[in-house]
N, C-alpha and C positions, 0 to 999 in steps of 0.2 A: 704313323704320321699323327703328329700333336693337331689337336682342333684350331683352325683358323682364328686369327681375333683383328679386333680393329685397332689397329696401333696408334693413329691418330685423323681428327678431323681438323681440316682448315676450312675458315671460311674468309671471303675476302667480298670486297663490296669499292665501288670508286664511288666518291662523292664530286659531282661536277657543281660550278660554280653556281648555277642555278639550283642546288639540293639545298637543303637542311641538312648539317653533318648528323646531329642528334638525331633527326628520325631515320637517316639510316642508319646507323648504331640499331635504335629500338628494330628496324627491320632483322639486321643479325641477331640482338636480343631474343627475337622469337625462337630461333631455334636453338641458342643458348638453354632460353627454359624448357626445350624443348627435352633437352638434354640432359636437366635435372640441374644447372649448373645455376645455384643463387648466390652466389656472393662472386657480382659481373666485377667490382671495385678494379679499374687498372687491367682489364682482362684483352680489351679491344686494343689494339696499340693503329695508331695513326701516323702515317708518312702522309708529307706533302710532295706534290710533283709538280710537274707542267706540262701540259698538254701540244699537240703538235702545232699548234696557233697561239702557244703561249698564254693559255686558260688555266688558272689555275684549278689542279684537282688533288682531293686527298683521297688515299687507298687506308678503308679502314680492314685490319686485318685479327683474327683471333685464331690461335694455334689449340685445340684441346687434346692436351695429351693422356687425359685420367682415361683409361680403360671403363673404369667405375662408369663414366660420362660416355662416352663413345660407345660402349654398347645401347643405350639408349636411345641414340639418334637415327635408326633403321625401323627401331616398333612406335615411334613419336612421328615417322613420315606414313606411316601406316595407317595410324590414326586420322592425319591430318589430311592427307594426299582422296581427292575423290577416284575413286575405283577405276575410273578409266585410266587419268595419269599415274596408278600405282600398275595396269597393268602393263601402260606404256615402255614405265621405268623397267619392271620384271622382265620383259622384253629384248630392252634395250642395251641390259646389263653387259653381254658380250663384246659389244660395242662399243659402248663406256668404261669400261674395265682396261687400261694399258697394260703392255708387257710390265711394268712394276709394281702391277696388283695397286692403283690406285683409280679408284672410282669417280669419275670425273661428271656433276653434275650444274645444274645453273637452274635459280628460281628467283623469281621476279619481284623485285626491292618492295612496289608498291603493296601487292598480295601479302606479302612478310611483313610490313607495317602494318596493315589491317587484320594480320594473325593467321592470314592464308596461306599455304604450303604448296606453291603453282610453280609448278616446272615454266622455263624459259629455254625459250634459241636468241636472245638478242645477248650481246657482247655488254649490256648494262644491264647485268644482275647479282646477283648474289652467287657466286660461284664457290661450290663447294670441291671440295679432296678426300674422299676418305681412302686413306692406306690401312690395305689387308696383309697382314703378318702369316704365313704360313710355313711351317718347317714340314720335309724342305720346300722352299720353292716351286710353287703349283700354280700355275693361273687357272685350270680347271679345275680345281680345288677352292680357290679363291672366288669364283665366277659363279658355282656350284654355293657355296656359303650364302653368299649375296641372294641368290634368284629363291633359297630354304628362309632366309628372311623377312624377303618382302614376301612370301606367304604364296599358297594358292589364291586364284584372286576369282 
């Protein structure tokens, strides 16, 4: 069995009509640089919607596919994440991890503008994807990776 790796991270963010598009971009930005990724140029892509009241709202969204980057983004929540919500996350991993080995997390626009890496339960935040690549196909393998990550806490 080849070693696990992280095939890609999304991050996605709504922008409602009372936001600033810009500071939440700079909210995703954080963990962009988090990721090692400096040249953001055209990186965030923006769709407009509308909302169930006819509000308008933008989904701003970034796809990072470089392995080179995505390994980065597990020891940079490490760093950032205070000790109790990294060993929440460590925790929680089974849970958060889908049958298609993709890690389903959410952290909080404002915290992320201010440079802070704060897990969220509301449906307005910064919702993350990381998809786990394993041959063959292992969720305890994949689940196991993840929990060797976030480290003993």
């Amino acid at each position: 069995m080849s070693s696990p790796v992280i095939q890609y991270i999304t991050l996605r963010a709504n922008v409602h009509s009372t936001e600033v598009e810009e500071r939440v971009k700079q909210a995703l930005n954080f963990f962009l640089d988090g990721m090692g990724i400096d040249d953001k140029k055209g990186i965030i892509e923006t769709t407009k919607a509308e909302g169930h009241f006819g509000n308008p709202i933008s989904i701003c969204s970034v796809n990072v596919k470089k392995r080179s980057k995505c390994k980065n983004f597990i020891p940079f929540l490490r760093h950032n994440l205070e000790t109790k919500y990294l060993e929440e996350l460590r925790n929680e991993i089974k849970y958060r991890l889908d049958e298609g080995q993709t890690l389903h997390l959410r952290f909080d626009k404002q915290a992320a503008f201010t440079g802070q890496a704060k897990p969220s339960s509301s449906s307005d935040a910064i919702i993350v994807k990381i998809k786990i690549t394993t041959f063959p196909k292992n969720w305890e393998f994949a689940r196991e990776f993840l929990e060797d990550m976030c480290g003993e806490v």
